[in-house]
N, C-alpha and C positions, 0 to 999 in steps of 0.2 A: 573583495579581498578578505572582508571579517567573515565571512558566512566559507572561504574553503579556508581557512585557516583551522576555525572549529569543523570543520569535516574532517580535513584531519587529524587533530585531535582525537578527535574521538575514531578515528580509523585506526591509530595506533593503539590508544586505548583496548579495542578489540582483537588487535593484532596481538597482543602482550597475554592473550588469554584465547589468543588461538583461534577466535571465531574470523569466518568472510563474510561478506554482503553484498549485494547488488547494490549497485550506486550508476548514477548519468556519469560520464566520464571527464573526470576532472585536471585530465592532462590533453596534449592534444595531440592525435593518434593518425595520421593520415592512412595509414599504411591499413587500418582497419576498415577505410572506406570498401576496399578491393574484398571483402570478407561475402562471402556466398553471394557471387558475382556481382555486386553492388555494384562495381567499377564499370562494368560491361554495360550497364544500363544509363549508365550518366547523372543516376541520382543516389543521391548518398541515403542509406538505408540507418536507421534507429540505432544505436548503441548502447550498452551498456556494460560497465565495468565492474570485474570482480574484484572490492577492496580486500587487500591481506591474503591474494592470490600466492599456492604454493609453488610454484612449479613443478617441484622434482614431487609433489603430488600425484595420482592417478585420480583423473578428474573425470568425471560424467557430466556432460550438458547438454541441457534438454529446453525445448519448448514445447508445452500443453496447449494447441488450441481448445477456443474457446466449444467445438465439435469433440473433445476429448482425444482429438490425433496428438500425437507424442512426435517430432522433427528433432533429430540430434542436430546439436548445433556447434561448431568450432571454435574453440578459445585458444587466441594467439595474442600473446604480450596480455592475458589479462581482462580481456574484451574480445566481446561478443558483437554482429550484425544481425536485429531482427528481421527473417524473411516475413515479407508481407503472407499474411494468408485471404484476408478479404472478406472476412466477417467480424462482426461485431462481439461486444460484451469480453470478458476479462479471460488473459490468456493467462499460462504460468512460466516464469524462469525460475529454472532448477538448476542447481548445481550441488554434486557432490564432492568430496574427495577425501581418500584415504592414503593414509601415513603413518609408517609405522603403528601408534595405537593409536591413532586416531580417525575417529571421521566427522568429518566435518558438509555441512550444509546450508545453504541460501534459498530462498524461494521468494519471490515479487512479480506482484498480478497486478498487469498492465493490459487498461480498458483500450480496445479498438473498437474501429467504426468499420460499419460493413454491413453485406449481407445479414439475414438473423442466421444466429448458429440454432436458434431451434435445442437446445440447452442449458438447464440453470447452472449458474456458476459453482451451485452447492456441488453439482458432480467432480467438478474439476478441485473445487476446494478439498472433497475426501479423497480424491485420489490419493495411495502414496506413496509421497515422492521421495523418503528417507526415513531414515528411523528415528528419528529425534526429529518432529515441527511443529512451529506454531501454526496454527487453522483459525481462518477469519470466521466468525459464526453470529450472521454471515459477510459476505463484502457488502460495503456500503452499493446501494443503486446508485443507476448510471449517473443521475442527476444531483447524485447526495453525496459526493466523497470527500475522504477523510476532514474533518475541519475541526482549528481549537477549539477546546472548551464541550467537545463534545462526545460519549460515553459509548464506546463501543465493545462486542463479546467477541471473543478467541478460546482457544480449545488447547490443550499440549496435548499431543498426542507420543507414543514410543511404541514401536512394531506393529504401529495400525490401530492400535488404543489407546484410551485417553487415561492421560497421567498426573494423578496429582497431588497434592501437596508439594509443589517444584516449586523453587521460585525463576522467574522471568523478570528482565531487568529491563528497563526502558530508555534509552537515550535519545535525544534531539540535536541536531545538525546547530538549532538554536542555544545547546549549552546546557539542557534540562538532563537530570537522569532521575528516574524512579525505580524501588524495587517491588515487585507483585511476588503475588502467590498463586499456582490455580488451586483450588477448593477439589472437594474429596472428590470431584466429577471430572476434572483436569480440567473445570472451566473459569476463567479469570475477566475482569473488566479493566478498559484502558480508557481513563478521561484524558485526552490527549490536550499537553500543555498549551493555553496560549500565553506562548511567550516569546513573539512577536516583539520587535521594538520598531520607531516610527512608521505607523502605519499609518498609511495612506486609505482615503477615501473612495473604493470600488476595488472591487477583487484581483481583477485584473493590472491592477497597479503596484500589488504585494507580491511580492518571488514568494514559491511554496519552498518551506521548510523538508528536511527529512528526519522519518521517526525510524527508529529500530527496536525490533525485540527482542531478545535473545537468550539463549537458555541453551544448560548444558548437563550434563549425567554421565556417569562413572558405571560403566557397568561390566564386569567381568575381567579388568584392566584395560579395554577401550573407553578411551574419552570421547563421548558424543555431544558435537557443538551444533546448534543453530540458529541464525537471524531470518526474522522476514522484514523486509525493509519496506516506506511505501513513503510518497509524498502527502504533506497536510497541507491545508490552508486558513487563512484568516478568517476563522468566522464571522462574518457580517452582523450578526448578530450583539457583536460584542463590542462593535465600535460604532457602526454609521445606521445601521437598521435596529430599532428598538420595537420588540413583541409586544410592551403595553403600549405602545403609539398604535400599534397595527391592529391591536383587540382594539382601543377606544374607537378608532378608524370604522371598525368592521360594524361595531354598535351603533355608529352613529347611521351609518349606511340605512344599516336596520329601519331603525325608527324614520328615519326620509322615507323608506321602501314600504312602510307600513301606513303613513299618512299617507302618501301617496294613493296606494289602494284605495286605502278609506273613502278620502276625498272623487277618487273615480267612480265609485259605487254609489256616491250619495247623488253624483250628476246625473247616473244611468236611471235613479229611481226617481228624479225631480222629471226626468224627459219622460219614465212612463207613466 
């Protein structure tokens, strides 16, 4: 209950300044099961919702597979159904949409499992997908993603170049906000909050939080908004796993490892 209260919170928050975001869906939508024939197969397909959806907007949405194939996709009441595609590593949702002067933008890369796409995700990450976004640079690996307390690089980019001196704002589903800057390169760093409360012992045990970033520019009389949204988790690190336990650990290995030898060597030359 505390964790969608503050969603949204901070949903409206972004709403009141115009931006949307891809978010897991926090009401409950039957009707989106039947969404790119889900319903016809018997299993309910991936969803995800566009916070501070316009309607009377003219929207674009797209999915990037991880292969660089581009699949338009349908948003009805606000949400979207991921068609399986069946390979691995990070796809893209994109959404655009324009209003009057505005446009506005979402973009969230969500890892699948599957065949190899045979593709780094750097391709998919330059793609572009609006004129105003944030770019992970780059996404964490498969086995390394997002987690507190830990310092990761992004990009602004506007008409396909990078932009900067902008500032980018950061918010957490946990209650946290930050404000950034990207540097003269339009590239900026995000230590993502841990600010986690009772955490539990193994990963698996802690719900991931959501982080957002977002950033916006005035150009020409169009206002250009965008978020990229993505899930973190409790760094291990920070609570139940400790790096000088695991170095003193690794030393001591050592030196076992090294007498050992020793003492092997000294039997081989006593037998010959």
């Amino acid at each position: 209950m505390k964790y969608l209260i503050i969603t949204c919170l901070v949903s409206l928050s972004l709403q009141a300044q115009g931006f949307i975001n891809w978010q897991k869906p926090i009401v409950n939508a039957e009707h989106a099961m039947h969404q790119n024939h889900g319903g016809h197969t018997g299993k309910k397909l991936k969803q995800f919702q566009v916070h501070n959806d316009n309607p009377s907007a003219l929207s674009e949405v797209y999915y990037i597979v991880s292969t660089s194939e581009k699949r338009k996709l349908v948003l009805e009441n606000g949400l979207v159904s991921l068609p399986k595609t069946g390979f691995d590593n990070y796809h893209a949702l994109v959404i655009n949409q324009k209003h009057n002067n505005s446009v506005n933008s979402a973009v969230r890369y969500i890892y699948k499992h599957g065949r190899p796409s045979k593709t780094s995700p750097t391709k998919i990450t330059h793609m572009k997908k609006s004129e105003l976004e944030i770019v992970p640079s780059p996404l964490p690996r498969e086995h390394d993603r997002y987690a507190g307390s830990r310092t990761y690089a992004f990009e602004l980019h506007f008409n396909g170049e990078v932009f900067p001196n902008t500032t980018v704002v950061l918010s957490t589903s946990n209650g946290t906000e930050e404000t950034l800057k990207s540097d003269e390169n339009g590239e900026f760093k995000v230590t993502i909050p841990n600010d986690f409360k009772d955490v539990k012992t193994g990963r698996r045990k802690n719900k991931k939080a959501e982080l957002i970033l977002k950033a916006s520019h005035l150009d020409k009389g169009i206002n250009y908004t965008t978020t990229l949204s993505m899930p973190y988790s409790v760094n291990p690190v920070d609570y139940w796993q400790s790096q000088t336990t695991g170095l003193i650990v690794l030393i001591i290995g050592l030196i076992l490892g090294l007498f050992l030898f020793r003492n092997i060597n000294k039997k081989k030359k006593r037998k010959a």
